[in-house]
C-alpha positions in Angstrom: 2.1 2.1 -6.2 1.8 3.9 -3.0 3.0 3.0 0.2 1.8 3.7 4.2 3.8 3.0 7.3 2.3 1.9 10.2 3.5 1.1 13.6 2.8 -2.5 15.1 3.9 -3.2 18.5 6.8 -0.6 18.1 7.9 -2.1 14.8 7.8 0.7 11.7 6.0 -1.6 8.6 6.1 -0.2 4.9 2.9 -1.9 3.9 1.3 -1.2 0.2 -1.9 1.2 0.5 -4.7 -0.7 0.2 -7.8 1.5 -0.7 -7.8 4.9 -3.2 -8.5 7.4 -0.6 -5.1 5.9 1.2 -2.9 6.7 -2.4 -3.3 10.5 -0.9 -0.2 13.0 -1.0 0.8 14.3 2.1 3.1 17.6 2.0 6.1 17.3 4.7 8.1 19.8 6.1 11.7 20.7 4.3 12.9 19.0 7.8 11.2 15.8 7.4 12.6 15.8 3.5 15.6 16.6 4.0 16.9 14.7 6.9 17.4 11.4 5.2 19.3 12.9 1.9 21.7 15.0 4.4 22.0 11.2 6.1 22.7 9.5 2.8 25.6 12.4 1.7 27.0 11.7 5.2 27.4 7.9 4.5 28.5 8.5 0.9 31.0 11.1 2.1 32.2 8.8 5.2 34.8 6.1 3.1 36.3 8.6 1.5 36.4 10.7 4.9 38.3 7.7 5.8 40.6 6.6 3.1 42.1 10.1 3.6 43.1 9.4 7.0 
């Protein structure tokens, strides 16, 4: 199942794609990628960060 986001009324929604031609893949940049796994290591690496102090 594939997904779009859309903006309504400055609200992101992750609604379900609705016709084929909508299922298309869309290459991102490395930067677009990569910015929420860096994010999740920084969260997974911020208790133990923490438990050390």
């Amino acid at each position: 199942m594939q997904q779009t986001a859309q903006r309504i009324v400055g609200h992101l929604h992750i609604l379900d794609a609705t016709a084929e031609k909508s299922e298309a893949v869309l290459p991102l940049p490395k930067v677009i990628w990569r910015a929420p796994l860096e994010h999740q290591e920084r969260q997974q690496a911020e208790p133990v960060a923490l438990a050390e102090v």
